[in-house]
GUFITOR-818354 format. One record per residue: residue in three letters; x, y, z of N, C-alpha, C in turn. Coordinates in steps of 0.1 Angstrom, whole numbers, padded with zeros to 4 digits, always signed. Each point is the difference from the previous one (the first is absolute). Layout:
BEGIN
ALAXYZXYZXYZ ...
// end
This chain:
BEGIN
UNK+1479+1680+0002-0004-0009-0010-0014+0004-0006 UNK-0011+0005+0010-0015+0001-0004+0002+0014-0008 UNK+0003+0011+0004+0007+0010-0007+0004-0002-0014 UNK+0012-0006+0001+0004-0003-0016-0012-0005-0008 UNK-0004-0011+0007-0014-0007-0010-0011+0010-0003 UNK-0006+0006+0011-0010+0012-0004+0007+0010-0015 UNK+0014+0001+0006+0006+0013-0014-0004-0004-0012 UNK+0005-0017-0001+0003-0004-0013-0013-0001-0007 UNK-0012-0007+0009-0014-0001+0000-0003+0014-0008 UNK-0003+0012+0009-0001+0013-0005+0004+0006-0016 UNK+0010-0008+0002+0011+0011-0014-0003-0010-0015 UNK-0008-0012+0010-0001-0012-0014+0011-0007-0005 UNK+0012+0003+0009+0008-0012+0000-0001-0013+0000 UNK-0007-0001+0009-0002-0011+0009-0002-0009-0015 UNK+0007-0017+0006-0005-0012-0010-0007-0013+0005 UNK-0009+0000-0006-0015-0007+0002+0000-0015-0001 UNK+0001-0009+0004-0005-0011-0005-0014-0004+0002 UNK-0010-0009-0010-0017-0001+0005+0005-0013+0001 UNK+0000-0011+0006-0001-0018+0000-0015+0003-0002 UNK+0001-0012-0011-0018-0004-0004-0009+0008-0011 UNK+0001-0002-0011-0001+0011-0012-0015-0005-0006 UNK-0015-0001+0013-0004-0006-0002-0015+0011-0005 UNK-0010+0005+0002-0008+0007+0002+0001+0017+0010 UNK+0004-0009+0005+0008+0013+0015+0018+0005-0006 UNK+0006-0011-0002+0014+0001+0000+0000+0010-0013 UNK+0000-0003-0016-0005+0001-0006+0005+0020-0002 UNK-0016+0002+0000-0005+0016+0004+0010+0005+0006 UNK+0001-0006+0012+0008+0008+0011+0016+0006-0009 UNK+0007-0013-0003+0013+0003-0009-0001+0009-0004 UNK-0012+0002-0014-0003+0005-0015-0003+0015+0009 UNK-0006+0003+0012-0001+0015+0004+0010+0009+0004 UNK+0008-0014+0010+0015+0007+0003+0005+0005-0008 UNK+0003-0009-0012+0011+0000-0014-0008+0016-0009 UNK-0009+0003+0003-0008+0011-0006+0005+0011+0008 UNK+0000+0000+0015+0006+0013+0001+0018-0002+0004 UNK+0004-0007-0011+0017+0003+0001+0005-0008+0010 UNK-0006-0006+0006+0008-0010+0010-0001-0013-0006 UNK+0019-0003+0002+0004-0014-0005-0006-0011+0007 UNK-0004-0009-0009-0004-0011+0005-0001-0016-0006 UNK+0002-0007+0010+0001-0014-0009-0012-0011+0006 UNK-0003-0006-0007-0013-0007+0002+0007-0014+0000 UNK-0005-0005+0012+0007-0013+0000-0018-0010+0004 UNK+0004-0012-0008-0010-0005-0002+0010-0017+0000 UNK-0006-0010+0005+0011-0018-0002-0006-0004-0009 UNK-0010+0005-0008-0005-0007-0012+0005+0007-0013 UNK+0011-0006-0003+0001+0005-0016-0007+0006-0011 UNK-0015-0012-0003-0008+0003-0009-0007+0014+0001 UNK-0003+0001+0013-0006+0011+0005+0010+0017-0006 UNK+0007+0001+0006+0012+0008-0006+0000+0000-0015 UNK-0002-0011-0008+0004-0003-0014-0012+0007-0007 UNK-0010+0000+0004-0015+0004-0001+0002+0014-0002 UNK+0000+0001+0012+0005+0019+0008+0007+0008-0010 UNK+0009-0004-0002+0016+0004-0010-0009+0002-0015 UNK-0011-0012-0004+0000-0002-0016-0012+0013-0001 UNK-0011+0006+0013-0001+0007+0003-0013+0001-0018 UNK-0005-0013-0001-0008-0001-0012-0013+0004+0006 UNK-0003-0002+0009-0015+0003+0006+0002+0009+0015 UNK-0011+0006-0001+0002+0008+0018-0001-0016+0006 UNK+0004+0003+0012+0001-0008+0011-0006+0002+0015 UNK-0006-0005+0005-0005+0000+0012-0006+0017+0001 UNK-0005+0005-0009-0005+0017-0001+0012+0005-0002 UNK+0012-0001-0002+0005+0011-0008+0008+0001-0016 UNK-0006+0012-0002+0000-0005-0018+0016-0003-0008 UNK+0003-0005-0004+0010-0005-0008+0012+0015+0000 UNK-0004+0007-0006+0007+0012-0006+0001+0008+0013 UNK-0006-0003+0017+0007+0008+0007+0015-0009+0007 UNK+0000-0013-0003+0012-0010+0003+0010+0005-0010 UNK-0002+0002-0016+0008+0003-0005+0011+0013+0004 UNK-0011+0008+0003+0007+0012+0001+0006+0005+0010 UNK-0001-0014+0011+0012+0004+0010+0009-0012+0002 UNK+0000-0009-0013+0013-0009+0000+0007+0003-0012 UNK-0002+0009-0005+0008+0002-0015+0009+0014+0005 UNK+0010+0002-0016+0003+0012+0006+0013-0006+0002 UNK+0010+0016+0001+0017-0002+0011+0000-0006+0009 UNK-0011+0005+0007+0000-0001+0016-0015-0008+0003 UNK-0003-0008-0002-0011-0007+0007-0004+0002+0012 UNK-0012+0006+0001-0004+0003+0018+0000-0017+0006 UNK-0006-0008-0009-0007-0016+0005+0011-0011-0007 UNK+0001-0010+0006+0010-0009-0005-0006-0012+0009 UNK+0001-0014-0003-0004-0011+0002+0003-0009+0002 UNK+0004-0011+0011+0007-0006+0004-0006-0019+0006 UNK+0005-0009+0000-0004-0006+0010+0010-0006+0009 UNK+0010+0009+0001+0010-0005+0010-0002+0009+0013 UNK+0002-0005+0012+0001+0010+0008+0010+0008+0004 UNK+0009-0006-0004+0016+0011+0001+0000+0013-0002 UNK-0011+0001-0008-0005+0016-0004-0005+0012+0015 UNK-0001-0011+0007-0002+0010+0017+0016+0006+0002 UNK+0005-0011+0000+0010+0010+0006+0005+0011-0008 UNK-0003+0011-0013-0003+0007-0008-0012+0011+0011 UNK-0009-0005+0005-0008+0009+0006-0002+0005+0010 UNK-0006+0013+0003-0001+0003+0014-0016-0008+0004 UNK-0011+0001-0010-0010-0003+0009-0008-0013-0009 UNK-0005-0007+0005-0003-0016-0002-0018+0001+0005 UNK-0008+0002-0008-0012-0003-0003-0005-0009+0001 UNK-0005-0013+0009-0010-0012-0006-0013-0001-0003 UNK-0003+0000-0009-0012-0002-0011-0001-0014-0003 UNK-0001-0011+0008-0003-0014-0005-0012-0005+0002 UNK-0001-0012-0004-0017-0006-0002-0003-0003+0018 UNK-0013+0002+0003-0001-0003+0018-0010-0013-0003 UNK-0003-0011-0009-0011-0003-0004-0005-0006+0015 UNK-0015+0000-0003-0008-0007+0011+0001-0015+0002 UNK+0005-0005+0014+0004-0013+0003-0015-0007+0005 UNK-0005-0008-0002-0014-0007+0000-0010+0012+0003 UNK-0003+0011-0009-0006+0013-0001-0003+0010+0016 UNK+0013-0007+0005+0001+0009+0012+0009+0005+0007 UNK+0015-0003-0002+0009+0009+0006+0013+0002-0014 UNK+0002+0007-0004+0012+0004-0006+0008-0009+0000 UNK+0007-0005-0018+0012-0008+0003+0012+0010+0002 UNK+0008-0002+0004+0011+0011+0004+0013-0007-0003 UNK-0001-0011-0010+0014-0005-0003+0002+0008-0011 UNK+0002+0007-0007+0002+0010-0012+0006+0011+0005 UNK-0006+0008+0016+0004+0008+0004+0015-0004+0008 UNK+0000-0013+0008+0007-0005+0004+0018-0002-0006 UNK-0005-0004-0013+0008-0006-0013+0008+0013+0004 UNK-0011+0010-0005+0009+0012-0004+0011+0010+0009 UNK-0004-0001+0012+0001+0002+0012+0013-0004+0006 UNK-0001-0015-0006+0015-0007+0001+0010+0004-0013 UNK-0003+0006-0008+0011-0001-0011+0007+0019+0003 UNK-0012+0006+0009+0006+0010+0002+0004+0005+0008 UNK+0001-0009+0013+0006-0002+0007+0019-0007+0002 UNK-0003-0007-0012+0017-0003-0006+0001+0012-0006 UNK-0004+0010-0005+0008+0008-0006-0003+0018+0011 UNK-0005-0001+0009-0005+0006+0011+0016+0014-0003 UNK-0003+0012+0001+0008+0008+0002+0002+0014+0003 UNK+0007+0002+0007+0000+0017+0008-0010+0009-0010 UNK-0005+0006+0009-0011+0014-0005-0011-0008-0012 UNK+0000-0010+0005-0014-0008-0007-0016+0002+0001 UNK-0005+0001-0002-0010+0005+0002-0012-0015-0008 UNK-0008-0008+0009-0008-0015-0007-0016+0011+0008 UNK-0009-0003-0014-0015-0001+0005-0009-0010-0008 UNK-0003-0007+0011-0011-0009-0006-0015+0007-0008 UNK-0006+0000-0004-0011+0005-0014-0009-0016+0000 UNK+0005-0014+0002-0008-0011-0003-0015+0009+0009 UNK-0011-0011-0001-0011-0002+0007+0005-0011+0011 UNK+0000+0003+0013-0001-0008+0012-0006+0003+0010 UNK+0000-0003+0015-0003+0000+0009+0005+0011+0011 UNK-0007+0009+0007+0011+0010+0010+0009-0014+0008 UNK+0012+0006+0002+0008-0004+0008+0014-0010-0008 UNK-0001+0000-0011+0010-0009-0017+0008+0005+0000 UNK+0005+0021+0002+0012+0001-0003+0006-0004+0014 UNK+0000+0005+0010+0005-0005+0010+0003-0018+0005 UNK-0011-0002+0000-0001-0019+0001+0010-0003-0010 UNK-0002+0002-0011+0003-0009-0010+0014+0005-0002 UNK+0004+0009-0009+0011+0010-0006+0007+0009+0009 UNK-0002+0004+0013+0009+0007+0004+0006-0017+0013 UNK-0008-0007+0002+0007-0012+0007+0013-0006-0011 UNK-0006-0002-0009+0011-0004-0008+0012+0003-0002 UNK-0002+0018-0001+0013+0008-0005+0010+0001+0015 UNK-0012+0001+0011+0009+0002+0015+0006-0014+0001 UNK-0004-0012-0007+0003-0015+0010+0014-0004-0010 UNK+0007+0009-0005+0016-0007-0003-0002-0004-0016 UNK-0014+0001-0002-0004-0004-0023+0006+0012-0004 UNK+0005+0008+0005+0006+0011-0013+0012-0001+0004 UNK+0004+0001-0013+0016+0004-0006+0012+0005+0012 UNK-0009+0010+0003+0011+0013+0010-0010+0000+0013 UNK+0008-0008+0011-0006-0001+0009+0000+0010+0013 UNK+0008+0014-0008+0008+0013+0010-0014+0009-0004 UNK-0010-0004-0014-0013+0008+0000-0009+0004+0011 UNK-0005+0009+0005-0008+0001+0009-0013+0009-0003 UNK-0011-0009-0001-0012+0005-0004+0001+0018+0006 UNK-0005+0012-0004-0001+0013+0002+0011+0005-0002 UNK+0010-0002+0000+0014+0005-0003+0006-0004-0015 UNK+0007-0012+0002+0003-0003-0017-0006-0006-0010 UNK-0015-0002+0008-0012-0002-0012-0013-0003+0004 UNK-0006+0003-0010-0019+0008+0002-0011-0010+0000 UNK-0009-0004+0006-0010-0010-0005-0010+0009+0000 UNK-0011-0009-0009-0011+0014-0003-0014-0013-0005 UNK-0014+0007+0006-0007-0004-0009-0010+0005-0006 UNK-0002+0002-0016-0010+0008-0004-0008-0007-0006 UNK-0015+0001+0007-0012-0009-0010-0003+0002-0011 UNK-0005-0010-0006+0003-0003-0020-0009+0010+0004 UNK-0001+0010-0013-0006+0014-0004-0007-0006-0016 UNK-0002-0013-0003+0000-0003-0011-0021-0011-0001 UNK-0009+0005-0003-0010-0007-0004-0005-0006-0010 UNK+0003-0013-0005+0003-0007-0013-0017+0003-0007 UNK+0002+0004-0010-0015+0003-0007-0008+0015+0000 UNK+0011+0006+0010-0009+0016+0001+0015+0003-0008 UNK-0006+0011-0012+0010+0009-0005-0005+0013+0005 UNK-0010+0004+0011+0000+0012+0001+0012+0002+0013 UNK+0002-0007+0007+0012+0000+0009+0012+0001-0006 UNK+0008+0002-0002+0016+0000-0002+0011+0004+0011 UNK+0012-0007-0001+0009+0006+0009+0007+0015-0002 UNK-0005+0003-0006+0008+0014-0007-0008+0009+0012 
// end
């Protein structure tokens, strides 16, 4: 299973979902969708998406005309969603959600949570989930891999290292510096 996912990863098969299309989520999509990997941006706020789509102003630093040019076209690299049915479509599941600060001192983690649970109902072989929010060491395991092991996903024959991947990579994203980018 890790095999297949590395190939498809490699060859740019692979299909992307970002949850959270926010500052971080955002970019991340618009760079995948740049080098030819499908992807769909899932976001539970409509307006947000509606925004995104009308693609009248850059957004969160990326400029208007590089969203266009990877949702237009035969073949759209980027496509936009707020349903989450669109996992079960993907091999790998990105969370990019808000972590905001709870009385300016520990991470709210219901956002990551939310998400956590919706993809876990749609949880599926050679899956591949990495958390991206801002949190605390010890969140994907505490939080997200308890969840997926404790009977909340779909297919309860999944077994973390075998029929699917947990991962966590820290936001790469500094709101205000444009001399950093994820590129």
């Amino acid at each position: 299973m890790k095999n297949k996912l590395i190939k498809r990863i490699q060859s740019r098969e692979v299909r992307v979902a970002v949850i959270g299309l926010g500052y971080v989520g955002l970019p991340l999509a618009v760079g995948f969708a740049e080098k030819g990997i499908k992807v769909v941006g899932l976001d539970t706020n409509p307006n947000k998406i509606s925004s995104i789509v009308s693609a009248e102003d850059s957004i969160v630093g990326v400029h208007s005309e590089r969203i266009v040019n990877v949702c237009t076209g035969n073949t759209p690299s980027l496509t936009f969603t707020t349903n989450y049915d669109a996992l079960k479509k993907v091999d790998v599941a990105i969370i990019c959600v808000p972590t905001p600060l709870k009385d300016g001192i520990v991470p709210d983690l219901s956002f990551v949570e939310l998400a956590a649970k919706e993809i876990s109902k749609r949880l599926h072989d050679g899956m591949l989930i990495v958390l991206e929010s801002t949190t605390y060491p010890g969140t994907t395991e505490e939080l997200l891999l308890d969840l997926f092991e404790s009977g909340a996903s779909s297919n309860a024959s999944l077994k973390l290292g075998k029929n699917y991947f947990l991962s966590f990579s820290p936001e790469r994203i500094d709101p205000g510096r444009t001399d950093y980018t994820i590129e």
